[in-house]
C-alpha positions in Angstrom: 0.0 0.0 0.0 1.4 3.4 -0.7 0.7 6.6 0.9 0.0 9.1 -2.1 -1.2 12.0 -0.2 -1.8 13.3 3.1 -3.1 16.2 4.8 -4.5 17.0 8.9 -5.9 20.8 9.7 -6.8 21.8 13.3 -10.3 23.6 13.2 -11.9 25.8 15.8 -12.7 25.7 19.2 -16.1 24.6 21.0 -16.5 28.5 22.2 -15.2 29.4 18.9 -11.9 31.2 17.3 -9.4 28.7 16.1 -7.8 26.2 17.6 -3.5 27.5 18.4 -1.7 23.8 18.4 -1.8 20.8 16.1 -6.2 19.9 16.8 -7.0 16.9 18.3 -7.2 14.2 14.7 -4.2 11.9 14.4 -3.0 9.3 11.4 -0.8 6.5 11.6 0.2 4.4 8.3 2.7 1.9 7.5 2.9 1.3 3.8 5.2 -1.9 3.9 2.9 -3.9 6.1 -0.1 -2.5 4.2 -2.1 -0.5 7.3 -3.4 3.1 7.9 -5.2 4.8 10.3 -7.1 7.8 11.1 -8.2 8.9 14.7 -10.5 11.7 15.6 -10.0 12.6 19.4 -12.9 14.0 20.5 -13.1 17.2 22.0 -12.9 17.6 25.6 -16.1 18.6 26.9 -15.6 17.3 30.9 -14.7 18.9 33.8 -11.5 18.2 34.8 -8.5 17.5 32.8 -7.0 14.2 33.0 -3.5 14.4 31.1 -0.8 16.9 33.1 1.1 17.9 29.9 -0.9 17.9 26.6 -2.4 20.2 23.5 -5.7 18.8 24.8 -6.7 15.4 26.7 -8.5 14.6 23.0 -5.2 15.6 21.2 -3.3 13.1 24.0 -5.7 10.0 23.9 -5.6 10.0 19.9 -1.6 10.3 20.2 -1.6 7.0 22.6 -3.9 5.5 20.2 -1.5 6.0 17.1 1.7 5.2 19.4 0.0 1.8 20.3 -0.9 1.0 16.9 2.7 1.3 15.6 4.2 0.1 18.3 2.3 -3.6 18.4 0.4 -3.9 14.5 -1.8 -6.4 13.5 0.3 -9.9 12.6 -0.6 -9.8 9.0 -1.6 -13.4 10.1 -4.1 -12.3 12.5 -7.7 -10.8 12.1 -8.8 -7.8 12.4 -11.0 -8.9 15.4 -8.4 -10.8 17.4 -6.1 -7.6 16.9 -8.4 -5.4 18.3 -8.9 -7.5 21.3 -5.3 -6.8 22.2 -4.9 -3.6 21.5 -7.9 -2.0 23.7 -6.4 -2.8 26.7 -3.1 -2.2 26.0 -4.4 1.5 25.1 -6.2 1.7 28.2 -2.6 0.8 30.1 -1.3 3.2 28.5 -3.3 5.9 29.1 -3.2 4.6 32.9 0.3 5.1 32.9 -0.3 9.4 32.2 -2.8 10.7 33.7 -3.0 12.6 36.9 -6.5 11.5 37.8 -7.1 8.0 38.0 -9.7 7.0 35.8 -12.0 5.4 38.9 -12.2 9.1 39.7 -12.1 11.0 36.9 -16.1 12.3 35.4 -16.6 10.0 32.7 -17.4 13.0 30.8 -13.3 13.8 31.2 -12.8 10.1 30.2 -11.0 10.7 26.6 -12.6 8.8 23.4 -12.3 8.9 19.5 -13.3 8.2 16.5 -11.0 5.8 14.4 -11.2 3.9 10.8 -8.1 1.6 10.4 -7.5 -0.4 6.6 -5.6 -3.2 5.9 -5.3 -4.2 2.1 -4.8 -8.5 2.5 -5.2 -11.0 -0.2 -6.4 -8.4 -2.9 -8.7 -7.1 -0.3 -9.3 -4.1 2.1 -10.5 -4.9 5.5 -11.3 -2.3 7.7 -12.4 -1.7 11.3 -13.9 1.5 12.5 -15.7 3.0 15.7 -17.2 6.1 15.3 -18.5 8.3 12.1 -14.8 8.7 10.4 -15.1 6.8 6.9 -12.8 5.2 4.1 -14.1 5.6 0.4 -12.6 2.9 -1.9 -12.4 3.1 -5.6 -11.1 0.3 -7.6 -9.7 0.6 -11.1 -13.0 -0.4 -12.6 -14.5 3.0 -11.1 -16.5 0.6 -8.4 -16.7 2.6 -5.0 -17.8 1.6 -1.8 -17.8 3.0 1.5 -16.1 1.5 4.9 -17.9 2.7 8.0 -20.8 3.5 8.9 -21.8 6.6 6.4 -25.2 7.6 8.5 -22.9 8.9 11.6 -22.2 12.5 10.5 -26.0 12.9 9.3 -26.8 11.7 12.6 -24.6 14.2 14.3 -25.7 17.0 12.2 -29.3 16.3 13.2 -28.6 16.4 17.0 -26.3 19.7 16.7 -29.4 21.7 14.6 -31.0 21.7 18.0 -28.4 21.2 20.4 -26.6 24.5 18.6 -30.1 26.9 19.3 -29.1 26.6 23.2 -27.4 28.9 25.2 -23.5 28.0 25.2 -23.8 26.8 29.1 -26.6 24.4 27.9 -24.5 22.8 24.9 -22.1 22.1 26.9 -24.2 20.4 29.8 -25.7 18.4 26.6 -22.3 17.4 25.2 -21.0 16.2 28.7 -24.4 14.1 29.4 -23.9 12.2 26.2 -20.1 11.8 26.5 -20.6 10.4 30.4 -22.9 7.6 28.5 -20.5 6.8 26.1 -19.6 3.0 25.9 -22.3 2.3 28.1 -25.9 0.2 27.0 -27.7 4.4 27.3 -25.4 5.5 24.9 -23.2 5.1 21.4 -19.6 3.3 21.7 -16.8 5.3 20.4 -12.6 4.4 21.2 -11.7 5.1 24.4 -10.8 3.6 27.7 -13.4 0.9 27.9 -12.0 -2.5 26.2 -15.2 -3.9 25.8 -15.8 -1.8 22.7 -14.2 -3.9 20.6 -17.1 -6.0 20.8 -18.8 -3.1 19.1 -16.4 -2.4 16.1 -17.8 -2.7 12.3 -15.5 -5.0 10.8 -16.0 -4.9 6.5 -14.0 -5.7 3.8 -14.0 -5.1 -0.2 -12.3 -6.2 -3.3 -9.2 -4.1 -3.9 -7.3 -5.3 -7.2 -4.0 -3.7 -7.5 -4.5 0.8 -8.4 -7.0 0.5 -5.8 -7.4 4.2 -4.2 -8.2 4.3 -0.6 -9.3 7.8 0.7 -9.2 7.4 4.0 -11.0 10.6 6.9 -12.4 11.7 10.0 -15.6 13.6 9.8 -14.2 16.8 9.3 -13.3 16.3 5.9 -16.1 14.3 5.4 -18.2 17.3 5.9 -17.9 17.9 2.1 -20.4 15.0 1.7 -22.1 15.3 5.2 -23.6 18.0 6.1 -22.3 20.5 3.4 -23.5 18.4 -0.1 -20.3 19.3 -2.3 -19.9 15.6 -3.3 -21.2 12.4 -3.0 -19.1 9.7 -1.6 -18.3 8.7 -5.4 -17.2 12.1 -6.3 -15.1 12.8 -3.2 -12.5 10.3 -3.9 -12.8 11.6 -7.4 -12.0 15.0 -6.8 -9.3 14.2 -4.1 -7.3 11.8 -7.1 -7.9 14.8 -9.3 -7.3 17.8 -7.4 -5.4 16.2 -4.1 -6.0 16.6 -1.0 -4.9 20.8 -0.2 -7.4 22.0 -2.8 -10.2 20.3 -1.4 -9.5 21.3 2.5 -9.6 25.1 0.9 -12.8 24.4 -0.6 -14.0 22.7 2.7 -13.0 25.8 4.8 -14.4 28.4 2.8 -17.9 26.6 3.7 -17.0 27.7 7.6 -16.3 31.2 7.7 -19.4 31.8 9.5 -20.2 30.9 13.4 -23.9 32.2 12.6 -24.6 29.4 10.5 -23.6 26.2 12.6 -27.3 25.5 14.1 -29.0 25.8 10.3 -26.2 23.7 9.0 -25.9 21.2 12.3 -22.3 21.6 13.5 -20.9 21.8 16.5 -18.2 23.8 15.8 -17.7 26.4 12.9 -14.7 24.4 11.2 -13.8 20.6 12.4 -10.3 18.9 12.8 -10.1 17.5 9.4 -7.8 14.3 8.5 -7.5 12.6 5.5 -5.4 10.1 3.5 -5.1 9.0 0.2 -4.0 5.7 -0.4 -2.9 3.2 -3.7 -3.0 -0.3 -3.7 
């Protein structure tokens, strides 16, 4: 697998402006064992921090994530399933080892979490794995596409945030730290995070991938260019992105979020999102 472009943009903050450091979206990719990655750290909404020295708690958690995932891959002999198996607790250990407040303790609204879509190509397939609404588009030489997650995420999202986003700025966040403190639980959605059992929970999928396969690989912020914003289908996304790369599109992308005004008619949570995406060749 080869890594033909890549590109990650912090976006703004939850009380708006931009965001100073690097955002909270990581990638990881290995292109001689055939395995990328993207992770969305989502944004800290609790009370309390839980990591001593970090950007942001979100920003921390997704750089543990990608660490662990390079550090211990997948055998190439090994499924996707058993894999993650290992790896949630180990990422959980890990994030045991850092922070200041053990996690017993800490508000599971300031318990960190992410979205993640990881891809494998194996015996002239992709297999994927992915918790959360980040999604992989994959085109094959043909022109067949198909997408690797679970697409109806960011709709839902947008949906909640058109009335979550016509509160006051007190009651969003009250909202966004009720639904994180359910989070891997049977009330809520499961996400990444420090809970192993979610790996019970991952959408496992796989497609053909003959060799020229392209792989565009994202978290939802770019993905807004399908979801909420309507620039592209999922089809012409990958398109464009093989056409244009990867830079011109996040311009395009940005020049839909100049305005704060508009994030309850549109459905965002904040103005401009941490947007991550990779392109990949088989």
């Amino acid at each position: 697998m080869k890594l033909v472009d890549s590109i990650s943009f912090p976006g703004s903050k939850l009380v708006g402006g931009m965001k100073s450091g690097t955002g909270d979206d990581r990638y990881a990719f290995d292109e001689a064992a055939g395995w990328a990655c993207v992770i969305d750290g989502a944004t800290d909404v609790g009370p309390v921090r839980i990591f001593s020295a970090a950007e942001s708690d979100a920003a921390r958690y997704a750089e543990i994530f990608a660490s662990e995932i390079v550090a211990g891959p997948a055998d190439g002999r090994e499924i996707p399933q058993a894999w993650f198996a290992r790896l949630l607790p180990r990422i959980r250990k890990a994030v045991e080892r850092e922070v200041k407040i053990p996690l017993k303790d800490a508000p599971r609204s300031s318990h960190p979490t992410a979205a993640a879509t990881w891809v494998r190509v194996k015996n002239g397939r992709i297999e994927s794995a992915t918790l959360g609404d980040s999604i992989a588009i994959v085109r094959t030489p043909a022109g067949e596409v198909t997408v690797l997650g679970e697409s109806s995420k960011p709709a839902d999202e947008q949906k909640r945030a058109q009335t979550v986003m016509a509160g006051t700025l007190e009651d969003r966040l009250k909202w966004l730290q009720d639904v994180r403190a359910i989070h891997n639980t049977a009330n809520g959605y499961w996400v990444f995070g420090v809970q192993p059992e979610a790996a019970a929970h991952i959408v496992y999928q796989s497609t053909d991938a003959p060799a020229g396969t392209q792989v565009l690989v994202m978290t939802d912020g770019y993905y807004r260019l399908v979801s909420p914003y309507g620039r592209y289908t999922d089809a012409q996304l990958i398109e464009a992105v093989i056409a244009r790369g990867l830079g011109e599109l996040m311009r395009e992308l940005r020049s839909l979020e100049a305005s704060p005004e508009d994030d309850a008619k549109i459905g965002r949570f904040k103005t401009s999102d941490d947007a991550t995406a990779l392109l990949l060749e088989v």
